[in-house]
C-alpha positions in Angstrom: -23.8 -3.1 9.5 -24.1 -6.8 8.1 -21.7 -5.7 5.2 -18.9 -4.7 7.9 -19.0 -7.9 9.8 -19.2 -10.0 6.5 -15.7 -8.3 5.6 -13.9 -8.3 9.1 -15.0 -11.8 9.9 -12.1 -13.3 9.2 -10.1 -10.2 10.5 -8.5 -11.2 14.3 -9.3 -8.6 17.1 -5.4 -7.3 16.5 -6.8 -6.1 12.7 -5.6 -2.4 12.3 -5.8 0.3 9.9 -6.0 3.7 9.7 -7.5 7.3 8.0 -10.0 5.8 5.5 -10.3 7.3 2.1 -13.5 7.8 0.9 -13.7 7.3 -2.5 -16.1 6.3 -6.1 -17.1 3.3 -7.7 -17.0 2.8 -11.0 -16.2 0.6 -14.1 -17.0 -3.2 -14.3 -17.5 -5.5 -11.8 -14.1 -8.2 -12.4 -12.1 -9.0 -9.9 -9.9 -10.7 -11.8 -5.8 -10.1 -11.4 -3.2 -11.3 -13.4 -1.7 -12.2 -9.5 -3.3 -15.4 -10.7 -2.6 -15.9 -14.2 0.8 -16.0 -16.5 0.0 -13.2 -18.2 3.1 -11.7 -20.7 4.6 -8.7 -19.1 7.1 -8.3 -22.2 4.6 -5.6 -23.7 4.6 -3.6 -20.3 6.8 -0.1 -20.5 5.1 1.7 -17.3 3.1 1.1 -14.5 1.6 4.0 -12.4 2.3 4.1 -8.1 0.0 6.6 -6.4 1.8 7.7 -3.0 0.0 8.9 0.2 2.8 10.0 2.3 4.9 12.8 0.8 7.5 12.8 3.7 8.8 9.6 1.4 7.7 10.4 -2.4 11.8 11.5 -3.3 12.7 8.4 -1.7 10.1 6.3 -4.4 11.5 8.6 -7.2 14.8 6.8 -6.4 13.7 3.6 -6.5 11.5 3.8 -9.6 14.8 4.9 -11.1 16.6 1.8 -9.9 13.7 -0.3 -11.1 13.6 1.0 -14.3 18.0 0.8 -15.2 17.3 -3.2 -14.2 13.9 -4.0 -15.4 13.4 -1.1 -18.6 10.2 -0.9 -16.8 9.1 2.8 -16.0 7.4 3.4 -12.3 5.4 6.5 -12.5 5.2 8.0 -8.9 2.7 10.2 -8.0 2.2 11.9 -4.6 -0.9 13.6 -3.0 -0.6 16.6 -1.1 -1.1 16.1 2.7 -4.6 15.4 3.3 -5.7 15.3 -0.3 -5.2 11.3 -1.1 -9.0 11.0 -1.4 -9.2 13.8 -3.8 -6.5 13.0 -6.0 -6.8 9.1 -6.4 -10.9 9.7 -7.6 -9.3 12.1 -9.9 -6.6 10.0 -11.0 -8.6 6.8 -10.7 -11.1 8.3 -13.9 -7.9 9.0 -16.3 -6.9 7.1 -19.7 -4.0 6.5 -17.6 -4.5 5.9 -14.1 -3.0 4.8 -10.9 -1.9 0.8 -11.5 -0.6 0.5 -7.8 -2.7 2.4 -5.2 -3.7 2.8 -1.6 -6.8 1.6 0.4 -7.2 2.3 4.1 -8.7 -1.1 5.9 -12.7 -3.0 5.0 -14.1 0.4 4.7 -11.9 2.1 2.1 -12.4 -1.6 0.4 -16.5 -0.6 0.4 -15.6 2.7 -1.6 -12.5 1.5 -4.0 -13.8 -2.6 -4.7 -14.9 -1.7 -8.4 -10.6 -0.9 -8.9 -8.9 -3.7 -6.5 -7.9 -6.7 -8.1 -8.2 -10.0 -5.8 -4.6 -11.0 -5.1 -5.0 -14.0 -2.9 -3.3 -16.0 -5.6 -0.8 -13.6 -5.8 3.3 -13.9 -4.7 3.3 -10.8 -2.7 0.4 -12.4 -0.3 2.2 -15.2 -0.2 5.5 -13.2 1.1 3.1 -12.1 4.5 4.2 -14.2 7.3 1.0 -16.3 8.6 1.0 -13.7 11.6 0.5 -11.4 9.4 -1.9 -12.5 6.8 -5.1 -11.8 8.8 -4.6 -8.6 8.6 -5.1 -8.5 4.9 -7.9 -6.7 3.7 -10.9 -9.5 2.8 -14.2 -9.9 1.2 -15.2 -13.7 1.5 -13.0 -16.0 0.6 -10.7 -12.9 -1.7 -8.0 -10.8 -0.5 -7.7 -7.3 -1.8 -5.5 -5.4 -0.1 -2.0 -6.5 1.4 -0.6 -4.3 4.3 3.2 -3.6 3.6 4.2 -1.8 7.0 3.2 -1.5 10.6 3.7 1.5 12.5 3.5 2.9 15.5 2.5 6.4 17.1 3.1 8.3 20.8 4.7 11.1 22.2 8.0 11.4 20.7 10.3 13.0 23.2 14.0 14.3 23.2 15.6 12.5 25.9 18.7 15.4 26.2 16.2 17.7 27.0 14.3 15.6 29.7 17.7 14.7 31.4 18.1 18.3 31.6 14.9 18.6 33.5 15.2 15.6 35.5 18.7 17.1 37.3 16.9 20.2 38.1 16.1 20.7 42.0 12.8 19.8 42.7 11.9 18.6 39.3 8.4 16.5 39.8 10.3 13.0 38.3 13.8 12.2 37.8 13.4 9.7 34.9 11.4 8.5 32.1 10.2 5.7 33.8 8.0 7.5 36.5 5.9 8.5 33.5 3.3 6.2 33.8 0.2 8.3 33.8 -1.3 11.3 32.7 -1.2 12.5 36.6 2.9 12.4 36.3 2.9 13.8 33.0 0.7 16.6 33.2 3.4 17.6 36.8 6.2 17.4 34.6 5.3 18.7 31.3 3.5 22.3 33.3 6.8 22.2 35.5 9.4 22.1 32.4 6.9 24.7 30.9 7.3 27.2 33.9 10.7 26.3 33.6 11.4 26.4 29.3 13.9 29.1 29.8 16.7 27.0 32.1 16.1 24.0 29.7 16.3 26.2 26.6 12.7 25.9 24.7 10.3 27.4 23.6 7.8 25.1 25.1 7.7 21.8 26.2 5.4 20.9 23.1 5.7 21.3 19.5 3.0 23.2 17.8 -0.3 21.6 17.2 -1.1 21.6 13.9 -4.7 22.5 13.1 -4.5 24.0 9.7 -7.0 21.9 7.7 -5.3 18.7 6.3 -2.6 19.2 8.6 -5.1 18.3 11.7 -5.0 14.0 11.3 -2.7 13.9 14.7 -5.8 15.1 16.3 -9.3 13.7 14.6 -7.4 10.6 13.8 -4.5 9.8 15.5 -5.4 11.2 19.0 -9.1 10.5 18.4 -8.2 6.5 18.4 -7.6 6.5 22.2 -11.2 7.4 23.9 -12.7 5.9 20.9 -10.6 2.5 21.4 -11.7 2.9 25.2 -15.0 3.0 24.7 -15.3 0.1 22.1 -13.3 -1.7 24.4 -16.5 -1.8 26.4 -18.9 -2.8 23.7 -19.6 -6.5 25.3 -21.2 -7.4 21.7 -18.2 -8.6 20.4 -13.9 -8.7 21.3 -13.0 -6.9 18.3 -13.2 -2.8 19.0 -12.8 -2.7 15.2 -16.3 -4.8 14.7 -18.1 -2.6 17.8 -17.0 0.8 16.0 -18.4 -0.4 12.9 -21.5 -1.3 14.5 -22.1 1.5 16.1 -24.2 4.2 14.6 -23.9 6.6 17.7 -21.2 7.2 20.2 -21.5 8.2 23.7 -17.9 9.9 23.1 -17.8 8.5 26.7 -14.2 9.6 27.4 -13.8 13.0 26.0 -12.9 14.5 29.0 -9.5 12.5 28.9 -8.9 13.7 25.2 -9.7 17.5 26.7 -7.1 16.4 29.2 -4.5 15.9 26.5 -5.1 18.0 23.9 -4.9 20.9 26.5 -1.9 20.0 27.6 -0.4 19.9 24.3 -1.9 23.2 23.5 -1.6 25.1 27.1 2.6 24.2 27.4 3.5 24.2 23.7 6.0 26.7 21.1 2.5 28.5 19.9 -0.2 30.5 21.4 -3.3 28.7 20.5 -4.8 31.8 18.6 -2.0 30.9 15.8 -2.8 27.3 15.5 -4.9 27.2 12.6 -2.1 28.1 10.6 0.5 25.5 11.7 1.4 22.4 10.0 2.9 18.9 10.8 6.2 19.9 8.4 6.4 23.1 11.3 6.1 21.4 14.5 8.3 18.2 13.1 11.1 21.3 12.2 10.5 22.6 16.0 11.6 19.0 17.3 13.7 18.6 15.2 15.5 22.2 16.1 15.0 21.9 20.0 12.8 24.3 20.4 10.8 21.8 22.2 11.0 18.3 24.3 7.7 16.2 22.8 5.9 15.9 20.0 2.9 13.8 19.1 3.2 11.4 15.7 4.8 8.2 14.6 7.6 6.6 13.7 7.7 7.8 9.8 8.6 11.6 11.9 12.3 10.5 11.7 12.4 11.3 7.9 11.2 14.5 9.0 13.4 14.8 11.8 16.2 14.6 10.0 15.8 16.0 6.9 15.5 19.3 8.8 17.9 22.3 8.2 20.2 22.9 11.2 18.2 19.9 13.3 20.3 19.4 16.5 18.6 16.5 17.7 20.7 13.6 18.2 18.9 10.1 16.8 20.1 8.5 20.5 18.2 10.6 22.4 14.9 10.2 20.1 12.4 8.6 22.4 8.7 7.3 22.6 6.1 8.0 25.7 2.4 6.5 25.4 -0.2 9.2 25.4 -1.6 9.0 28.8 -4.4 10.4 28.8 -5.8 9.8 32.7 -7.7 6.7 31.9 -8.0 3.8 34.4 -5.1 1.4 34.5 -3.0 2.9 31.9 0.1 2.5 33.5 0.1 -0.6 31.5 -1.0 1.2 27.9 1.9 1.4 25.2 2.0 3.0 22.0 -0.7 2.8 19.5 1.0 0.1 17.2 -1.1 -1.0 13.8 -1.0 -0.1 9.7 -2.6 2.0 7.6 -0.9 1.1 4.4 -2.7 -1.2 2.3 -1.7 -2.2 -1.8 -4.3 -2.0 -4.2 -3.8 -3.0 -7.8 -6.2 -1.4 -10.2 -8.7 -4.3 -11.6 -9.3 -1.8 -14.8 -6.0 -2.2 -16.3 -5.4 -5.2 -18.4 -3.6 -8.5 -16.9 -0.3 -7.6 -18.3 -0.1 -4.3 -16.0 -1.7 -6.1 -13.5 1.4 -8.4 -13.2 4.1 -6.3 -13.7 2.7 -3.9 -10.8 2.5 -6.8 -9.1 6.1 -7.9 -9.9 7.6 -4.7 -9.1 6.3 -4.5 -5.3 7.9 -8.3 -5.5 10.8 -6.9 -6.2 10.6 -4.2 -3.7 10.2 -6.3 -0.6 12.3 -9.1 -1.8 15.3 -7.8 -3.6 18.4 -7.0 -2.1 17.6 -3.6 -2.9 14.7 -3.2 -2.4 14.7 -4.3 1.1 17.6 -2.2 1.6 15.9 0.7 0.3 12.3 -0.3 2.3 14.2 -0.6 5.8 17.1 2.1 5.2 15.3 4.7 3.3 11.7 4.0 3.8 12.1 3.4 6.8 9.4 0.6 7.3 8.7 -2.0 9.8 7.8 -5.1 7.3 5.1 -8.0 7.6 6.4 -10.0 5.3 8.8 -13.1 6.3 11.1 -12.4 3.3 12.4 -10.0 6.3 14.4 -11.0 9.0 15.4 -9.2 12.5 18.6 -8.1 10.5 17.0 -6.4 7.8 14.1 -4.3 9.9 14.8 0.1 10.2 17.8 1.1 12.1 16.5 4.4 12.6 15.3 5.2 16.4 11.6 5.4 16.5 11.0 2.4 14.7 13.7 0.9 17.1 10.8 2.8 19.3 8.1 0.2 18.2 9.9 -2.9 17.9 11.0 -2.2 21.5 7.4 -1.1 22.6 6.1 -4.4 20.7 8.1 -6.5 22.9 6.9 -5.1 26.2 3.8 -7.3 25.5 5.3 -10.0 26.8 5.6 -8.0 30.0 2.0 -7.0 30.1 2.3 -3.8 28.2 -0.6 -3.4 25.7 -0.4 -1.2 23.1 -3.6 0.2 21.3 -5.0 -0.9 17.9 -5.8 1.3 14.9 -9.3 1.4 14.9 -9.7 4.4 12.5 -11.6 2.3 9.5 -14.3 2.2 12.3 -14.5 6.2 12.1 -17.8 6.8 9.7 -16.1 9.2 7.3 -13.4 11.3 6.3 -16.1 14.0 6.9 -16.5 12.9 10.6 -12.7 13.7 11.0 -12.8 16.6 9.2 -15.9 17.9 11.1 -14.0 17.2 14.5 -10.9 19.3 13.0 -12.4 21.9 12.4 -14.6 22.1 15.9 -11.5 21.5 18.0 -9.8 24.9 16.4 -12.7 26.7 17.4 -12.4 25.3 21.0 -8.6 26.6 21.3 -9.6 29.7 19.4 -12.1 30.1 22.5 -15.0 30.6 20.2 -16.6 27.1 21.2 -17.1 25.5 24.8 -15.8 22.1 25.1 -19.1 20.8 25.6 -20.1 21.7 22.2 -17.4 20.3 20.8 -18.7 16.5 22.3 -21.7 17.5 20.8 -20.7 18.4 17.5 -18.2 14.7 17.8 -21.4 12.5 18.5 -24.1 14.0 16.0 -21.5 14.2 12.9 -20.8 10.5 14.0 -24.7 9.6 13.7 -25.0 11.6 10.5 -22.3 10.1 8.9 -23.1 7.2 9.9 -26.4 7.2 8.7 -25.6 8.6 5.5 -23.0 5.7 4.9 -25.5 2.9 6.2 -26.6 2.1 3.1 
């Protein structure tokens, strides 16, 4: 575990990331980038972008067309399918011509990508992070070798029309948003406006959960974080849960009763009987929100691209709301949204200086440039850390309106979660958990065995990555 601290030591306790890609090593051991050089980008015709979140690759295809009419250099955009960035970036990663620009998921994708990520301390892009914001830049020593480019934020993502609706009903069990402050509260209202789905027009008051594999990361990731965050919360040997998950090679898995209590709420009062599960995916249950067949739905604030890119969606962008996940923890009525990054920008070490640079120059460009920050707030749809931003230029769309909103609550005492998921052991671990919580809803597992199954695939990853 001395290797983890070594590389969050200079991290603050706010460090967040998210779903860590496992990954090779390979090739030489420079870490030198043409961030800090003057290398000649004349030579340069292409430089290779491998996306990780395909609800935005058409939107990159645009700008790497706009890029290329003003710069004659070509962005080749690549996305991996949902759930398949690990897989496709060691594939790519080992090609003549491989990924210039890529992804790395916090200090533990770092450990399985640092053969391919240049050092870009010296670089202008680092230098664009507001000082905030710069400790959350991946590190190893005195280097920096990944640069977050957007902070996000996740919850339950209701349609206020529909709870209105509810809310005006005789002897509803609240009559607004703001008596949701606990799982208690929740759990009355959401198994009320499930007995009552046909007055209010659903199909149930949750979309489907989506367990079919690869489509399962709301759940062994994003839903995961909460007990997980509570427990290292608790971990007296240091204030950073990030540092305590990292350090610890078992789990007590200590509050799995209160994920039980969410996830079968989600899955008891939801568009899908449980038995079908397997076969849903995020794209489904984003289409069912987005087509009122249901009030909630768990995910972040990159949903609105799905939202409303959907055929014949009929929910208004006004009425697009966040709720924490409550989950019947102690004190939550003071627990926001879980608010933190998971994007981090790798260059590729391998490729010579001169493509180095220009990668380098063209995210410049995109989070500098008129449009390019037009395109990153408008289209992308991302909530920036870096302070060539201003209030005026952050997403008008209504769930990252969501986060900027929740952000502020801080100030009131509100305290929204960190991403702790580079603490998780493996991609393995997550997938292992996936695939145990469908067998629970498929009643061919008792809940117990699933906290069993959590715990020992947490020690045996975690033993198998110890070294």
């Amino acid at each position: 575990m001395k290797k983890y601290k070594k590389i969050l030591s200079c991290l603050l306790a706010g460090c967040m990331t998210a779903a860590v890609f496992a990954g090779c090593s390979g090739g030489s051991d420079s870490k030198t980038s043409s961030a800090n050089s003057n290398a000649d980008t004349s030579n340069v015709k292409s430089i290779y972008f491998l996306n990780f979140k395909p609800e935005i690759a058409e939107k990159y295809e645009t700008i790497a067309k706009k890029y290329k009419e003003e710069t004659g250099i070509e962005v080749k955009v690549k996305t991996a399918a949902s759930g398949e960035y690990e897989k496709t970036l060691t594939s790519e990663i080992a090609k003549s011509d491989p990924p210039t620009i890529f992804q790395i998921n916090g200090p533990v994708g770092y450990q399985n990508w640092k053969d391919y990520c240049a050092e870009l301390k010296g670089s202008e892009l680092y230098g664009m992070l507001t000082d905030e914001n710069k400790s959350l830049a991946v590190t190893d020593g005195d280097g920096v070798y990944g640069i977050p480019y957007a902070i996000e934020g996740y919850g339950i993502i209701y349609n206020d029309e529909i709870m209105q609706k509810y809310f005006a009903i005789d002897g509803a069990k609240a009559k607004s948003i703001d008596e949701i402050k606990n799982f208690d509260t929740l759990k009355a209202v959401v198994e009320d406006m499930q007995a009552k789905k046909a007055d209010l027009g659903i199909d149930g008051v949750f979309g489907s959960t989506s367990l079919k594999a690869g489509d399962d990361w709301r759940w062994q990731t994003h839903l995961a974080n909460l007990p997980l965050y509570y427990e290292f919360k608790e971990d007296t040997s240091s204030d950073n849960v990030i540092i305590n998950g990292l350090n610890a090679k078992e789990i007590q898995f200590k509050y799995a009763e209160n994920y039980k209590n969410i996830f079968d709420l989600y899955t008891n009062n939801s568009c899908t009987e449980k038995t079908l599960l397997g076969g849903k995916t995020v794209d489904e249950s984003m289409a069912e929100f987005a087509t009122g067949k249901c009030a909630m739905i768990q995910n972040g604030n990159w949903g609105w691209s799905q939202i409303s890119g959907v055929d014949g969606n009929v929910t208004k962008a006004e009425n697009i709301k966040f709720l924490p996940i409550y989950t019947g923890i102690e004190g939550e009525e003071k627990q926001g949204l879980c608010i933190g990054t998971e994007n981090y920008f790798a260059v590729n070490s391998q490729v010579d200086d001169a493509t180095q640079k220009a990668s380098l120059d063209f995210l410049k460009w995109l989070f500098s440039s008129d449009y390019g920050k037009e395109q990153v707030t408008k289209e992308l749809g991302f909530i920036t850390p870096f302070k060539t931003f201003t209030g005026d230029d952050q997403p008008d769309d209504p769930l990252a309106k969501e986060v900027l909103n929740w952000k502020a609550k801080e100030s009131n005492g509100i305290k929204n979660l960190e991403w702790l998921f580079t603490a998780f052991p493996s991609e393995q671990w997550k997938n292992d958990f996936g695939a145990s919580l469908l067998e629970y809803v498929q009643g061919q597992k008792e809940w117990s065995a699933v906290v069993d199954d959590v715990k020992q695939s947490w020690k045996t990853e975690r033993e198998a990555t110890a070294g």
